[in-house]
Structure formats: C-alpha cells, structure tokens
SEVOTOR-266205 format. One record per residue: x, y, z of N, C-alpha, C in turn; residue in three letters. Coordinates in steps of 0.1 Angstrom, whole numbers, plus 2048, in hexadecimal, padded with zeros to 3 digits. Example, Ala and Ser with C-alpha at 12.3 -4.5 7.8 and 13.67 -1.06 7.14 Angstrom:
BEGIN
8847C784E87B7D384E8847DF84EAla8807EA8478897F584788180084FSer
end
This chain:
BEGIN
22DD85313236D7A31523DD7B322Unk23ED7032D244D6D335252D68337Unk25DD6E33C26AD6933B26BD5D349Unk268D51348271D4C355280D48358Unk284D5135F295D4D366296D4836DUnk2A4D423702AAD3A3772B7D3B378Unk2B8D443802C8D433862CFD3B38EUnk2D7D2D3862DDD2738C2EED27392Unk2F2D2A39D300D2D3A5306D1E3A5Unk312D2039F321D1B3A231CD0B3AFUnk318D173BC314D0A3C4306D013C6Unk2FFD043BD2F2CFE3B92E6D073BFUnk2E9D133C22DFD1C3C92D5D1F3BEUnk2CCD223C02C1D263B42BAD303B9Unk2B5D3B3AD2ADD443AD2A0D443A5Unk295D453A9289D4139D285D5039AUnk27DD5038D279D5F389276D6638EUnk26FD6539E269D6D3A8275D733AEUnk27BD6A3AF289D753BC28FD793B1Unk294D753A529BD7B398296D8A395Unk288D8939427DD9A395282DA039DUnk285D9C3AC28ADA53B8295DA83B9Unk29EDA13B72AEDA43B42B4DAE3ACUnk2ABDA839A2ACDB338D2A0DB838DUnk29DDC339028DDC739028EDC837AUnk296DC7375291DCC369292DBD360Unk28EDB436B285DA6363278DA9368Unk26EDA936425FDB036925BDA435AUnk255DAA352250DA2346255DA2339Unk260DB033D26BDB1332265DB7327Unk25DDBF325254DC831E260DD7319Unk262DD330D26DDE2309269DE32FFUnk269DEF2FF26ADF72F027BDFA2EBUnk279E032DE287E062DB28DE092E7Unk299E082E72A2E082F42A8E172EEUnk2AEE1F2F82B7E2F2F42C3E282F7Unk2C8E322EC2DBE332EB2DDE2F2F4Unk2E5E242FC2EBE223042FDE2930AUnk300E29316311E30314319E25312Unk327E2930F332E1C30B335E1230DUnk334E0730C337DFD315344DFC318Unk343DF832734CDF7332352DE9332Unk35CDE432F360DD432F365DD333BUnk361DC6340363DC634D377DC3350Unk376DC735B388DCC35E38FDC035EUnk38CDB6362393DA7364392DA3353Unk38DDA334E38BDA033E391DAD337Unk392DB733B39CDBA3363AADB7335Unk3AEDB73483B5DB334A3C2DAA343Unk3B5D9A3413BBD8F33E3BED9232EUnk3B4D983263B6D9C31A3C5D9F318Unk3C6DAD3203D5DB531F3E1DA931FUnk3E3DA53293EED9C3303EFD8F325Unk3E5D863203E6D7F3173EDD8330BUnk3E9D913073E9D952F83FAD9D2FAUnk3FDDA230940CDA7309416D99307Unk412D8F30E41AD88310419D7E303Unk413D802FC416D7A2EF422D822E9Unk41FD8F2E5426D9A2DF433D972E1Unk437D942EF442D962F444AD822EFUnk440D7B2EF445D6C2EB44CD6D2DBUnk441D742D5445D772C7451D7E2C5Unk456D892C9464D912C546FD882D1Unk468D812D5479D792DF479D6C2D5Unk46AD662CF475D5B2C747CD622BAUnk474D6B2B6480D712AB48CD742ACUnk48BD792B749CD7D2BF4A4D6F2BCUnk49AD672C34A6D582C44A7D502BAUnk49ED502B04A2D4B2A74ABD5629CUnk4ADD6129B4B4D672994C5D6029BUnk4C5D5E2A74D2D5D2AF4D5D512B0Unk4CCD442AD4D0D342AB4D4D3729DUnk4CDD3D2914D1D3A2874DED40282Unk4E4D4C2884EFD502874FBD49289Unk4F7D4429B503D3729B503D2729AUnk4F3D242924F3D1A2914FCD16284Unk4FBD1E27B502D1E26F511D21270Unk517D1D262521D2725C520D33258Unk52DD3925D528D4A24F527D5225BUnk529D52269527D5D274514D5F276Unk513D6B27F508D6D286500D74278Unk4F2D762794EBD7E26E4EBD8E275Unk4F0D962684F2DA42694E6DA7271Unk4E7DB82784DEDB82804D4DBE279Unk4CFDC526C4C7DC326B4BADBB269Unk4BCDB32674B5DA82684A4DA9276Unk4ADDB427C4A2DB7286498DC0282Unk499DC327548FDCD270480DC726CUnk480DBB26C478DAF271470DAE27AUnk474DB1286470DAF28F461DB6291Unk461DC128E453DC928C449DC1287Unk44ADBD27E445DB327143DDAA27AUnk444DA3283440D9628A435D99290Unk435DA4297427DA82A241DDAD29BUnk422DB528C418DB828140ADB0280Unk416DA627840CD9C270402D9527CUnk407D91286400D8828F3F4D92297Unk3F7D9B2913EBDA72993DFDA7290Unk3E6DAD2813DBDA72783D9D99271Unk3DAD902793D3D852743CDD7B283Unk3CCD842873C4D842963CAD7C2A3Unk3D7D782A23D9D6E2AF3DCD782B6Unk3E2D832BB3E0D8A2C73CED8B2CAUnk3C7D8E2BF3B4D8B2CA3AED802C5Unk3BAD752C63B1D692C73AFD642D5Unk3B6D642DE3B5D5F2EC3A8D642F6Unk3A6D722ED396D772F438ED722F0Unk38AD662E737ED602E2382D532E5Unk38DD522EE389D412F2388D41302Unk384D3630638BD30317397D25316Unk397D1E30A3A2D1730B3A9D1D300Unk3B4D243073BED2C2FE3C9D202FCUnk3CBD1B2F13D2D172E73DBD162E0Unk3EAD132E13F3D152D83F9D112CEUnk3F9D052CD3F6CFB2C03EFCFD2B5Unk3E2D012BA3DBD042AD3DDD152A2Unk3E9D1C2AA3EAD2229F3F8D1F299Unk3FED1429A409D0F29440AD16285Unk3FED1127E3FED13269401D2226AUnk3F9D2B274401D37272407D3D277Unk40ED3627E41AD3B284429D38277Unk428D29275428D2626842CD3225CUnk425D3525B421D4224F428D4E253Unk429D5125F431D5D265441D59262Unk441D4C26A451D49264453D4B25CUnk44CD4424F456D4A243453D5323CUnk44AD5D243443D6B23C455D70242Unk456D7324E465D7825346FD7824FUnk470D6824C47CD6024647FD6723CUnk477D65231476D6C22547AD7721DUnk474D8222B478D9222D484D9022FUnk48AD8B238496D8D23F4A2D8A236Unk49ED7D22A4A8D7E2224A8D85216Unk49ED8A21449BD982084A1DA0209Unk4A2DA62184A8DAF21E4B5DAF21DUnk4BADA32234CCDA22204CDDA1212Unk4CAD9D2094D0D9E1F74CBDA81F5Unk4C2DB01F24BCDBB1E94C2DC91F7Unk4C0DC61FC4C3DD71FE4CFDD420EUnk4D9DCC2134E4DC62144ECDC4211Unk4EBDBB2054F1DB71FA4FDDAF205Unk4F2DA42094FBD972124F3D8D20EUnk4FFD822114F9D762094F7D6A218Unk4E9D672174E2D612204DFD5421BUnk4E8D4B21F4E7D3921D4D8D3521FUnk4DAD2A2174CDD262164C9D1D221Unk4D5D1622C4D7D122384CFD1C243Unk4D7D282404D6D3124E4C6D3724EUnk4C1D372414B4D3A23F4A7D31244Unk4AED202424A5D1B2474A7D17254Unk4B0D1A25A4AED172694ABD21271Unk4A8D2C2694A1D39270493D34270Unk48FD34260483D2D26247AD2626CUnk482D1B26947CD0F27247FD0F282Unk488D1928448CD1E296480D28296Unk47BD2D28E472D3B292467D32296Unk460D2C28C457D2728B459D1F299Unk460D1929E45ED102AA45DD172B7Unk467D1E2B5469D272C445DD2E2C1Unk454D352BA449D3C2BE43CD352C3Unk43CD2A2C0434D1E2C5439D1F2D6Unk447D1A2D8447D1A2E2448D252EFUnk450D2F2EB44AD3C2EF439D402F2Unk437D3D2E9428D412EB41ED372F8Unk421D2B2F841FD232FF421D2430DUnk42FD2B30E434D2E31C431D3B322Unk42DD4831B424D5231F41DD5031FUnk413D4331A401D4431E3FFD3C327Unk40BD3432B40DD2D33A40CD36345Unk418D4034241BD4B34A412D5434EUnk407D583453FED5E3443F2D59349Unk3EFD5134A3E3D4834E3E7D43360Unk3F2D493663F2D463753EFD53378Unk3F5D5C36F3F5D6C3773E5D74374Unk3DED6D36A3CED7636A3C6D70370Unk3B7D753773ADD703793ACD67374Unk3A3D5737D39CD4D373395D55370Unk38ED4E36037ED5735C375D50362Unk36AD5636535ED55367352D5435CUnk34ED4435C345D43354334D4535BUnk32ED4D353319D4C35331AD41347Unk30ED3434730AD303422F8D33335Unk2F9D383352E9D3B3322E2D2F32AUnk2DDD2332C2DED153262D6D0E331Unk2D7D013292D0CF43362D8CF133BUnk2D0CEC3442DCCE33502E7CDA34BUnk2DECD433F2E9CC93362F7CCC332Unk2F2CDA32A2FFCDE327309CE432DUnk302CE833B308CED347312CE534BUnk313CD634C313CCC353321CC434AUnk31ECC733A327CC5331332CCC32FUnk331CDA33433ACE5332344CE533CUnk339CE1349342CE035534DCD5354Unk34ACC534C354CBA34F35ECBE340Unk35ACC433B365CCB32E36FCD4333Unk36CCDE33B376CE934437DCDD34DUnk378CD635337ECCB35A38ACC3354Unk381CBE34938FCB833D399CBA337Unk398CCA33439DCCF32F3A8CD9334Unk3A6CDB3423AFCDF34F3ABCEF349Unk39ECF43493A3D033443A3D0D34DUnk3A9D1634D3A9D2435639DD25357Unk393D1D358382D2435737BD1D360Unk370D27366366D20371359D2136CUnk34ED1B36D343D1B36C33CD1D37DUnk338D30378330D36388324D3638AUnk320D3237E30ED33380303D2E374Unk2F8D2C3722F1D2D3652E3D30365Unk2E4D3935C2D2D3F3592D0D3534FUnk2C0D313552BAD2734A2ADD33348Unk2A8D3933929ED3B335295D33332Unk285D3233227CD2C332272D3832FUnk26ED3C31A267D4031625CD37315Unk24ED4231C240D3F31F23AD45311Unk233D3F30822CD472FA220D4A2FFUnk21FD5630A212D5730F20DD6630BUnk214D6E30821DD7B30821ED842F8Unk21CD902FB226D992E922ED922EBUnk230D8C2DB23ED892D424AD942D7Unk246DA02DD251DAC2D9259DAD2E6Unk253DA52F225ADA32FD268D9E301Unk275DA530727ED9C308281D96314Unk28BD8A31028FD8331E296D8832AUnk29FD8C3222A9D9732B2AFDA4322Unk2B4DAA3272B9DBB3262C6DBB32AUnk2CDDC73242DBDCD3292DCDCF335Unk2D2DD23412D7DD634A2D7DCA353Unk2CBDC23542C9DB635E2D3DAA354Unk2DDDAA34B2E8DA334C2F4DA9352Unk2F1DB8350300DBB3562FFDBB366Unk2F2DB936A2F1DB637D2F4DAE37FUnk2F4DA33762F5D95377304D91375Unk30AD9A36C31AD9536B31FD9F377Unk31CDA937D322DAE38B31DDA5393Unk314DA239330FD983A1319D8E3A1Unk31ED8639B322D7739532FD7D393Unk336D8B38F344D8938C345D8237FUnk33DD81378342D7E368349D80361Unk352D7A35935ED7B350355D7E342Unk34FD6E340348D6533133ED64334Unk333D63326326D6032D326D5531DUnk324D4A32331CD3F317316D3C319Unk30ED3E30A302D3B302300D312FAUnk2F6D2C3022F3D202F52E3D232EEUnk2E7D232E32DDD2B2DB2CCD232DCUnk2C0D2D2D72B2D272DA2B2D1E2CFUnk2ACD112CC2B1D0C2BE29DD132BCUnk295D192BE28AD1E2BB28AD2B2B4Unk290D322BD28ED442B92A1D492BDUnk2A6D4F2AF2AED4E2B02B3D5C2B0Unk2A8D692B02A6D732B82A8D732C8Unk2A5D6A2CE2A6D692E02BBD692DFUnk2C4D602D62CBD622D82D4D6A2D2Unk2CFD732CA2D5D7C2C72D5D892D2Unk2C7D8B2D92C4D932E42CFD8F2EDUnk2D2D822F32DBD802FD2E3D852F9Unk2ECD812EC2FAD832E72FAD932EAUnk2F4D9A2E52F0DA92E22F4DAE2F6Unk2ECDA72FD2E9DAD3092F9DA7311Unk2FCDA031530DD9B316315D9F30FUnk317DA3303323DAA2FE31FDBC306Unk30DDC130A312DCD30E314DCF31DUnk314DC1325317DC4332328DBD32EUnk330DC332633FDC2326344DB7329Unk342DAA326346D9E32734AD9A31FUnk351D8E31C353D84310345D7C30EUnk343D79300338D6E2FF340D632F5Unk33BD592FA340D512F3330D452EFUnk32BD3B2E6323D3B2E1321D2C2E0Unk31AD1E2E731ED142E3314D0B2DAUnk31CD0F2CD30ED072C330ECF42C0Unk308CF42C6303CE22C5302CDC2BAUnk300CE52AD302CE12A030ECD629BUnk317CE12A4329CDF29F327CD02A4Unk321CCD2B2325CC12B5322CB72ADUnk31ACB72A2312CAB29831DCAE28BUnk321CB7286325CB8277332CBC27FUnk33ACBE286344CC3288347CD2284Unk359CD428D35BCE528935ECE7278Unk364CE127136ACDF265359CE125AUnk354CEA25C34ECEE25334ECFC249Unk349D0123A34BD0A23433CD11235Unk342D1F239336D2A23C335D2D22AUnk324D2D22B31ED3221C314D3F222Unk319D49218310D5221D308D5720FUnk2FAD572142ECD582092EDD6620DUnk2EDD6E2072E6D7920A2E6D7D218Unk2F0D792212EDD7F22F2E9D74238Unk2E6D662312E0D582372EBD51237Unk2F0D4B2432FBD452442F9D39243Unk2FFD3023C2FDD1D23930BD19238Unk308D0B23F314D04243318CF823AUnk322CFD235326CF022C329CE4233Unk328CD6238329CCC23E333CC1237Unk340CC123C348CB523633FCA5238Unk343CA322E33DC9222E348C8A237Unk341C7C23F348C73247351C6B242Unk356C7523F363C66235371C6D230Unk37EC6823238AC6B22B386C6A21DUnk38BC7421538CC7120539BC69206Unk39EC631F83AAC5D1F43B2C601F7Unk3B1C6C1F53C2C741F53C2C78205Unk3BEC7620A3BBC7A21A3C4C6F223Unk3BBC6421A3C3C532223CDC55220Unk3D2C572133E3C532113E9C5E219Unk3E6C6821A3EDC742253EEC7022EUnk3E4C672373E5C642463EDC5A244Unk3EBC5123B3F1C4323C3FFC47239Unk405C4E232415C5223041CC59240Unk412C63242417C69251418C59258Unk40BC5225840DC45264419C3E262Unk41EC3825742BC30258436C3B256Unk439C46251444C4C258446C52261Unk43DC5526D43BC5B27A43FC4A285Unk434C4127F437C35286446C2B285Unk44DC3027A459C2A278461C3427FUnk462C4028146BC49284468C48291Unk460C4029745BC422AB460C382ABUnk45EC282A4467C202A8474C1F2ACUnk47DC262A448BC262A2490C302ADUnk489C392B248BC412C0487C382CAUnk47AC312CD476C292DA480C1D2DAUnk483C142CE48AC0B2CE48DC042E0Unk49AC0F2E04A1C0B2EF492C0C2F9Unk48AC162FA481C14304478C09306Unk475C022F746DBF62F9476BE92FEUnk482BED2FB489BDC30048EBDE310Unk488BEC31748EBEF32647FBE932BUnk473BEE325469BEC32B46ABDF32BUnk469BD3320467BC831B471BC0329Unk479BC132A482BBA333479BBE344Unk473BCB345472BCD351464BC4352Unk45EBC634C44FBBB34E450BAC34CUnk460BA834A464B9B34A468B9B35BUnk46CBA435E475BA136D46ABA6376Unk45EBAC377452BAE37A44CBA237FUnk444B9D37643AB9237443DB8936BUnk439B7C36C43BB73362430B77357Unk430B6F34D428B7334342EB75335Unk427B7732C42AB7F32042DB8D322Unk439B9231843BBA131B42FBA730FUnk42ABA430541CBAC2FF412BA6303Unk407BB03023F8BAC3043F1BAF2FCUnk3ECBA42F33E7BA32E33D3BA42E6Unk3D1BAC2DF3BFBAE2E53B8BAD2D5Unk3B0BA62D63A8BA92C439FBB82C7Unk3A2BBF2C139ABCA2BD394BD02AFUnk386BD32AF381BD92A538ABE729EUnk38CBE328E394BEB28638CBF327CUnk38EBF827438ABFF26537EBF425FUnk372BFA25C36DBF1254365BE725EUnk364BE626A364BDC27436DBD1275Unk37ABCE27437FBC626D388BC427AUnk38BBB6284391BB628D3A0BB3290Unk3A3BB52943B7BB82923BBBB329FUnk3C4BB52A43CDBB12AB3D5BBA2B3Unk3D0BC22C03D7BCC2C33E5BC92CBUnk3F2BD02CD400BCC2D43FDBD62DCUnk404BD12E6406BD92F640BBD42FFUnk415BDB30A41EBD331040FBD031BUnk41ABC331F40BBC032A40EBC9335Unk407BC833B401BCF3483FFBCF354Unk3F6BC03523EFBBA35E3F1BAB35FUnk3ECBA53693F7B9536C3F0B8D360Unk3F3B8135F3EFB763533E0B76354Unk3D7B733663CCB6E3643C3B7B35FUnk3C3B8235D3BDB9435D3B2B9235BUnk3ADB8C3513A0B8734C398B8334FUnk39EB7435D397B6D360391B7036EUnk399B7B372395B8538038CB8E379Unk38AB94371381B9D36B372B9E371Unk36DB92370362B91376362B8F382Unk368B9238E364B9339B367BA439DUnk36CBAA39036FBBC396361BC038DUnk35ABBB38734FBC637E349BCC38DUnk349BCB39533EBD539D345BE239DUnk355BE239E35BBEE3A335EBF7392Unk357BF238B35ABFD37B350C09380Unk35CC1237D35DC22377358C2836BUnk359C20363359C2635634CC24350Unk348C2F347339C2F342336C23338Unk32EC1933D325C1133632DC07334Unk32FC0432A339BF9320345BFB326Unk34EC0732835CC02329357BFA336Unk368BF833836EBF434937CBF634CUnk378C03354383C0535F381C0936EUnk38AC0837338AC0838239BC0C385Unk399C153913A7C1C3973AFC0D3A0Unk3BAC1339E3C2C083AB3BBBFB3A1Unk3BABF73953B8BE53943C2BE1399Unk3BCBD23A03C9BCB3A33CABC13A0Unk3CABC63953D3BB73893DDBC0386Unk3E2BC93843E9BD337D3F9BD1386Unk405BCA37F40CBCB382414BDB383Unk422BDA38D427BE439342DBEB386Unk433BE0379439BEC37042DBF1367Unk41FBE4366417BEC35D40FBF7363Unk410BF8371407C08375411C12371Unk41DC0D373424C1B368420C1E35EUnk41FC11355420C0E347411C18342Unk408C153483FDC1D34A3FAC2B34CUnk402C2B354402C4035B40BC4234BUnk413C4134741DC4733F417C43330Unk40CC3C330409C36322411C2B31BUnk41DC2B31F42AC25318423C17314Unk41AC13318417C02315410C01305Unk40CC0E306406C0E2F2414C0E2EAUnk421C0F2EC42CC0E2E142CC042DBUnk423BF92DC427BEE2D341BBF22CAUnk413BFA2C6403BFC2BD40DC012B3Unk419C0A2B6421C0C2A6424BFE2A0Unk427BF12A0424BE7295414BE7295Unk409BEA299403BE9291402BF428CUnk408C0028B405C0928140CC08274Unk414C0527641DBFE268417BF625FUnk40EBEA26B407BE22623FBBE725CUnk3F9BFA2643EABFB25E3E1BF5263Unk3DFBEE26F3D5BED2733CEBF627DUnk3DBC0027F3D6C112893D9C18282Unk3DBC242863DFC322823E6C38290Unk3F2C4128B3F5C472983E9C5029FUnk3E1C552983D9C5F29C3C9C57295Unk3C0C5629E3B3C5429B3A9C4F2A8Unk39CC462A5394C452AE394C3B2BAUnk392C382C4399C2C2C9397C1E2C6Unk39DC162C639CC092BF395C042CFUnk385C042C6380BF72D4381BEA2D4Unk380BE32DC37BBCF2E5370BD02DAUnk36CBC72D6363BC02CF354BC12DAUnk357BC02E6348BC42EF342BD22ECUnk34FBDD2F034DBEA2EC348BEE2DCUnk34BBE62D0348BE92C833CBE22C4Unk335BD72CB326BD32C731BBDD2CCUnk322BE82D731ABEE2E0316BFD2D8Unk31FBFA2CD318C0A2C3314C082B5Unk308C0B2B52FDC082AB2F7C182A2Unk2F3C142962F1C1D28F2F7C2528BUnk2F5C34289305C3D27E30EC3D288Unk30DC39293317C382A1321C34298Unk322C2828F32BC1C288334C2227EUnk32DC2D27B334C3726E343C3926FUnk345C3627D35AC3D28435FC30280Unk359C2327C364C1D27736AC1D26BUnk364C2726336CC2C255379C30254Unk37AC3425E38AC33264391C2A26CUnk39DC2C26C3A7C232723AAC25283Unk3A8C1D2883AAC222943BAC2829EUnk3B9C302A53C4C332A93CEC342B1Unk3DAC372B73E2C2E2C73DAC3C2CCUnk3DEC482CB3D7C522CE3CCC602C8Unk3C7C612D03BBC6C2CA3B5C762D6Unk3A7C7B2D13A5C812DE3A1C7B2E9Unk39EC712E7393C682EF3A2C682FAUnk3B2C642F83B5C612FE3BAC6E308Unk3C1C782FE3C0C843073B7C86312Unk3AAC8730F39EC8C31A39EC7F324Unk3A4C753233A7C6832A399C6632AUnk39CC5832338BC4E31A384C48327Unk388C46333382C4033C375C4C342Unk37DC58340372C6834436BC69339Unk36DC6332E35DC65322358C5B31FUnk34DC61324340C5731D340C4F30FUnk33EC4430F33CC3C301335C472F4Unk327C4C2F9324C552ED32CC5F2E9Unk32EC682F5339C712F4345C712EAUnk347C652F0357C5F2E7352C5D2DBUnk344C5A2D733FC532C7343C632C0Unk33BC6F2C533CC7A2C0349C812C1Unk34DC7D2C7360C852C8363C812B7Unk366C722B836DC6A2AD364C6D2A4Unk356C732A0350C78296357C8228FUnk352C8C297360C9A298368C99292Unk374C94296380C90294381C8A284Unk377C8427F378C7B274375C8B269Unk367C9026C365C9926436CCA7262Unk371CA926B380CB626E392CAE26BUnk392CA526439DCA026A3A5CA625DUnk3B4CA92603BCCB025A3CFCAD260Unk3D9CAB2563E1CA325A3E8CAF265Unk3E7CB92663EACC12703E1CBF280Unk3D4CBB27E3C9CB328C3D3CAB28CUnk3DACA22863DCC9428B3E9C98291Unk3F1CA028D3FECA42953FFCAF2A3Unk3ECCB32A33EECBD2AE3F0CB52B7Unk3E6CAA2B53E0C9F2C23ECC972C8Unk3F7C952BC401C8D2BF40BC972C9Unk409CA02C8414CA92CF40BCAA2D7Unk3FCCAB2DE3F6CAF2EC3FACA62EEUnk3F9C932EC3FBC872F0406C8A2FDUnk416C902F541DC902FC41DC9430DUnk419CA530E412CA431E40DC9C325Unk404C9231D3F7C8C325401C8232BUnk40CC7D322410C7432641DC73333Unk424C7F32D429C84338425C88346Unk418C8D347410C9135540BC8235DUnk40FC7835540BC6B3573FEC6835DUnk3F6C6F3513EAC6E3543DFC6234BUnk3E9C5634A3E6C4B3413D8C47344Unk3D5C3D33D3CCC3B3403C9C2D349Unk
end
C-alpha cells in the first residue's frame, strides 16, 4: 500500500509525497511491523504551558468568588458578617471542580467557554451553600437565615461565572495562540478556517496533511508513524492536530489519533456525523460498539410550553426595562427622516404560516423601490441581500443596526407568539421558497429575534449553512441553549457588530 501526502502550509505552500519522503525519510511505504516500547511522551512546552496558566487561573477565580460572595452575603443581610469559619469551604470549591473535570476541560477545547458550564457551576453553589450552613447549626450551633443563605447562593453561583470569565480573558492574552495541523480535505480546512474566524478564537490554522490511501499494497501498511508526526509538529510548531475521521477505514484514524497524542500534542477530532443528527445525542454501548441515540426533529409538548412560558415572561420583563428606550428611539427616527417610525415585513412563521414582522425602520420610505438598482453590489450568499455602506439606510438606522436595537419591537410579536425570544431566523417569503426538501423541517419551530445565525452575523452564513445551524439548534435545544444564546446576544450587540 502506498501512502500519498500532502503537506499543505498556512501560506498555501505545498509539499507532494516525493519531497514529504525527503524531508521525513520515515514516509517511504510505511511498512512496520510491531513497533518497541517506545520512551515517555514529551508534551510539547507551549501546551503545556497554556494548559498550566488556564487551569491556575481558574483555581484562583474559584476561591476569589467564594471569598466575595462570602463577604456580600454577610453585609448584604441582617444579622452581621458570616463567622469565619465558613471558609472551611473553601477547599471544597477547587475539590469538586477538579473532580468533575472543569479545571481539564479547557485542554480539549479551542473555544474555551464559560457559559456552558453554568449547570455546574450551579451545583457547586449549592453543594457549598449547603455545607456552609450544616456547618453553622450542627457543629457551630449558629443560626443561618434563610435570606443570608440564599444570597450566598446565588452571589456564588454568579461571581464564579464571572470570575471565571475574566481569568480566561486574562489568560488567553498572556499564552501562546495554538497552533492548529489539519489532517482532512481542503473543505474542511476551509470550514474550520471561517469558524476560527467567527468565532474570534485564540487559534490559527498552520497547515494541512491531506492523505490519499492507494489499495495497491499489504493491508498491514501504515500511513503515518510516531516519529514523522512528531517532525511534522516540530517543523510546523504545533499546539493541535485535527482529524477528521476516514468515513472508510476507521483503523487509519485511530493510527492518527494514536500517532498525535504520541508526538505530545492536543488532538481534537471533527466528526461530520454530529453535523446531521446534532451534539444532543445518547452513547449506547453494545459490548464495546458504540451507537448513537439520535433525538427526533421536533419539541415534545411539554417542551413548547417551557419555551412558550420563558417567551412571554422574558419578553414581558424586556419590555418593561426597554420601555423608555423605545420611545427615545421612536422620537429620534421621527426627527431623522420622515416616514413611519416601524417597519412591518410579512415573514414566514411556524408551520409556514406568514406573520407580520415589527422593527423600527431603518432606511428611507422608498427602500424598496431603489432595491433594484443595488442587486449588483450584494454580499451575501445567494438569496439573502446585503451590502456595506447601503445608502438607503438612514443616519439613526445605521446605528439602529450596528447595536441591533431596531429588532425591540419583535417582543410584541413574541407575546403574540408569532416568534420566540430564542430560535431560527424568520425569513422574506423569497428566502423561504428558496429551501426545499427536509431543508423545510426548521419550520416546526417558531422563529426567533435572536439565535445563532445572528451571533455568527447571518450575512457571513451561507443559506445552507444557516439551514444546518437551525437543524442543530432544534435537535439539541434545551431551555438553558436558549438562555446561553440570549446572554452571548448581549456582546454581539454591544461590540456593535449588528447586522
């Protein structure tokens, strides 16, 4: 069997199997027998590095919001400060989070994440909480309000979110970016690269080996080896090496996996499966054969009413806060431009069913009727239309736009249930004749003011792209998804990176 490589560089440099042979003499035809004991592996020093410095600076986030929520809840209450032991706790805190893995969860990602361990962070609070007041009755013998208890609680729980948030800020200027190897197609190469992009991550994509097995060969032959990957992560300065698995022989990627974890890197692993059935699935194990349980495309009952309760109490409780900001805005796009102050759009809903979307306007009266002399200058993939600098877009709606602020009127339609705070984007009636077949399945849901589509800013994703995001999203969804996205919203909107 013949291995062909292809080492592809960061700057589109390429290497073909011939100069690959000369570079790593130990690609030849890749002919091995048992391999000998090998010595320890060596992790490389920058990955360690970043390892160390992430996993301290958590440690250290964790016993400072204890500290402070210690010390709000003392004087946030009556009754004086909480006795000092109460810090006998504090051990406890870095315990548990050690064994239930969030100090080595940041070494198996690139986009290190703090939101998503909210539920257990969650559980630490009032694992602590808990202790702390056991502690004062049973062996204190102090009496600990049911007040002072819960605003330890609920301060722990927050401040460790945000602590944590602000060391992995802190942490992520002071370590190496990582250094990603690709081992994949160009496709995926290409997809990984506008996702690091999107995603703003500490990570670079430096290179990619594309294999190309010849069945000309012993089956017993391999593609690569321990040592001509670890020449390849010194050559290249590797952090990570991603793999996207052979969907043929699933031995070749277990050899990679094998051969990258022993030149001391991170591996991280990108299964294309996930992208069809989503992450939200249950591992069955046969005998050592792993099978994927696959959620079906659809909210159950009790699902809807969950989302639909969060929607009108989230959307009634945003009203009553923006109130004053819609009647500042509302006046300023009066003293702006003439016109109407909303801009009413029919848009496809639930069901296919077309509605009536609210939005402050934007752009002057005729918008529409200029539309057709700007199609040459669209940006956006296929169906949509957008373009930078339009110049229909009045001076308060390009604010209105950078800051998002023009969607505050979609909360009456969320009241009325014709959105959701959280879901897929409500398309134009052009957009929605333009997707055919199980594409159509995302309108079993309600559509929404925000989601991911709008985070990753909808104009940078592709229509299909977007079909499969909002797939995702339907088959993983969980009323905690819907409140992470609502809190990323906040940044995007702030960085006024509207749309």
């Amino acid at each position: 069997m013949r291995a062909h490589a292809t080492v592809r560089s960061q700057d589109g440099g390429r290497t073909d199997s011939t100069s690959l042979r000369r570079h790593h003499p130990q690609v030849r035809h890749l002919r091995r027998t048992r391999p000998a004991i090998r010595e320890a592996i060596e992790t490389h020093p920058d990955v360690m590095l970043r390892d160390r410095r992430y996993r301290r600076s958590l440690i250290v986030a964790d016993v400072l919001a204890a500290l402070s929520a210690l010390l709000v809840a003392g004087l946030a209450t009556p009754g004086g400060g909480l006795h000092p032991s109460f810090l006998i706790g504090l051990p406890l805190v870095v315990l548990v989070s050690k064994l239930t893995g969030l100090y080595d969860r940041d070494q198996l990602l690139i986009r290190k994440t703090t939101i998503d361990e909210a539920p257990k962070l969650l559980q630490h609070a009032t694992l602590y909480t808990l202790l702390a007041w056991l502690v004062a009755e049973l062996l204190l013998g102090m009496s600990v309000s049911a007040g002072k208890a819960a605003v330890l609680w609920v301060t722990l729980w927050v401040l460790s979110i945000a602590f944590r948030r602000v060391t992995r800020a802190i942490a992520a200027r002071i370590v190496p970016e990582e250094r990603l190897l690709l081992i994949g197609d160009a496709a995926t190469y290409s997809r990984l690269a506008d996702k690091l992009d999107m995603t703003r991550s500490r990570a670079r994509l430096v290179g990619r080996l594309s294999l190309q097995r010849v069945t000309d060969g012993p089956s017993a032959e391999r593609v690569i080896d321990r040592d001509t990957m670890s020449q390849l992560v010194r050559e290249l300065d590797v952090h990570r090496i991603l793999i996207s698995p052979s969907q043929t022989d699933p031995q070749l990627t277990l050899d990679l996996v094998r051969a990258a974890k022993a030149a001391g890197v991170r591996v991280s692993v990108v299964p294309h499966v996930l992208d069809v059935v989503g992450s939200s699935v249950a591992f069955d194990d046969l005998g050592g054969m792993t099978l994927l349980g696959v959620r079906e495309f659809e909210l159950s009952r009790s699902s809807h009413l969950v989302k639909r309760g969060f929607d009108l109490v989230g959307a009634g409780i945003m009203l009553l806060v923006v109130a004053p900001l819609m009647a500042l805005i509302a006046l300023a796009i009066k003293l702006d431009s003439p016109g109407p102050v909303f801009f009413r759009q029919e848009r496809i809903g639930k069901a296919g069913r077309p509605f009536r979307i609210f939005k402050f306007r934007t752009m002057v009266p005729d918008a529409e009727e200029r539309k057709a002399e700007l199609l040459h200058r669209n940006e956006a993939d296929g169906i949509l239309f957008k373009i930078e600098d339009d110049p229909r877009i009045t001076r308060v709606g390009r604010f209105l736009r950078r800051t998002s602020l023009d969607e505050l009127p979609q909360l009456f339609n969320v009241i009325r249930g014709e959105m959701s705070l959280v879901g897929p984007r409500p398309l134009i009636c052009a957009e929605d004749s333009a997707i055919t077949g199980y594409d159509r399945r995302w309108l079993r849901l309600t559509p929404g003011m925000t989601g991911h589509w709008q985070i990753m800013g909808s104009a940078r994703v592709p229509t299909r792209e977007m079909v499969k995001i909002d797939y995702v999203y339907v088959t993983t969804w969980s009323l905690f998804e819907d409140i992470k996205i609502l809190v990323r919203t906040i940044p995007y909107m702030l960085a006024r990176r509207g749309m």
